[in-house]
C-alpha positions as CSV (number, residue, x, y, z in Angstrom):
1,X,38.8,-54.8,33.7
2,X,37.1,-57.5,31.5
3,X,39.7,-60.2,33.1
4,X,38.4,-59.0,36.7
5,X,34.6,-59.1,35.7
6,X,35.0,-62.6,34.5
7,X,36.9,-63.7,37.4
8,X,34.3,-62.4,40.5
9,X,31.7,-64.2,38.3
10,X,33.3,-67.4,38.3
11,X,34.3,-66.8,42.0
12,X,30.4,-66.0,42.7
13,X,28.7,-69.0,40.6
14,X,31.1,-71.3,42.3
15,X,30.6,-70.3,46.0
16,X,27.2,-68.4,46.1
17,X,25.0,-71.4,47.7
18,X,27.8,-71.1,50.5
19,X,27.0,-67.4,51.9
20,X,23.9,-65.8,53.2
21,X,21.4,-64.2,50.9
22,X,22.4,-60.9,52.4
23,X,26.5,-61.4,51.1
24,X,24.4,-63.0,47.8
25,X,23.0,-60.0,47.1
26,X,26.3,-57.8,47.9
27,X,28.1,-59.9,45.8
28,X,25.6,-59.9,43.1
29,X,25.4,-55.9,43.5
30,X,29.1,-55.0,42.8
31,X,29.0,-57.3,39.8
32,X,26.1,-56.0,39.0
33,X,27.7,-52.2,38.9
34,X,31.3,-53.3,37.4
35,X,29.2,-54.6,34.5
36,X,27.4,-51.7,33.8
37,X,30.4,-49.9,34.1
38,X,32.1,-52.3,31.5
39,X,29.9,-52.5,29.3
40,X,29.5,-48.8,28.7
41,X,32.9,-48.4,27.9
42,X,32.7,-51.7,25.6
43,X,29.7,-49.9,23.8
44,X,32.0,-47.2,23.6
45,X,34.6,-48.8,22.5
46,X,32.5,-50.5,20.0
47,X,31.2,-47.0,18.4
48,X,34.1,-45.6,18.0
49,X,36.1,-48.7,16.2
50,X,33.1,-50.5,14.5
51,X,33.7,-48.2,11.4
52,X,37.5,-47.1,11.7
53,X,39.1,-49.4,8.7
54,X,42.6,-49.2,10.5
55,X,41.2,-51.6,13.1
56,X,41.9,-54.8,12.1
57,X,38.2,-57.2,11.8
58,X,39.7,-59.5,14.4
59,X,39.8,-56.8,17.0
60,X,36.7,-55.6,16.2
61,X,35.2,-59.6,16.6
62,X,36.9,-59.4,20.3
63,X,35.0,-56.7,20.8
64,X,31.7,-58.1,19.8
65,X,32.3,-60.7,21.7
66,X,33.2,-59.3,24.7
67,X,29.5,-57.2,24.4
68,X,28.2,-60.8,24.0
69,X,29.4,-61.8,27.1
70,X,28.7,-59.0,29.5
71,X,25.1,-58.9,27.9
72,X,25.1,-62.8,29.0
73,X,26.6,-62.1,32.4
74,X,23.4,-59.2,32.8
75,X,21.2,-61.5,32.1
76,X,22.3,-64.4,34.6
77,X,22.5,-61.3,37.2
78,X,18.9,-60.5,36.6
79,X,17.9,-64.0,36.9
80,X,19.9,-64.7,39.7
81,X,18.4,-61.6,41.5
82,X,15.0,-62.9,41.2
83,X,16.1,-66.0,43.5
84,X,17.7,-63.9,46.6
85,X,15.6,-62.8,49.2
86,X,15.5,-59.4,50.3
């Protein structure tokens, strides 16, 4: 799911000047709700590994960094928002 989140985003950042604000904010919507989605099961994911010593630290870095990322993508979303028109 991370793979697909990463690849609409790309997809929308590249052609978003190219569609009307209405498909903008469509676009920008389902993002929107696959990262929620995603990053509640990262947070998940994250509670329930963070402390389990068979998880190797490197898996547990992934998954930090993952969180880092979806937090970034959230944050360009809300910007981004804040530039469509209604």
């Amino acid at each position: 799911m991370l793979v697909n989140i990463f690849l609409d985003f790309n997809t929308v950042i590249v052609n978003l000047d190219s569609v009307s604000d209405d498909l903008k904010a469509e676009y920008i919507g389902n993002i929107e709700n696959s990262v929620k989605s995603l990053m509640t099961t990262i947070e998940e994911n994250i509670a329930a590994k963070e402390n389990d010593e068979k998880i190797p630290e490197t898996g547990k870095t992934v998954l930090r960094q993952q969180y880092a990322l979806v937090k970034a993508i959230e944050v360009w979303i809300s910007e981004l928002k804040n530039f469509i028109k209604p």
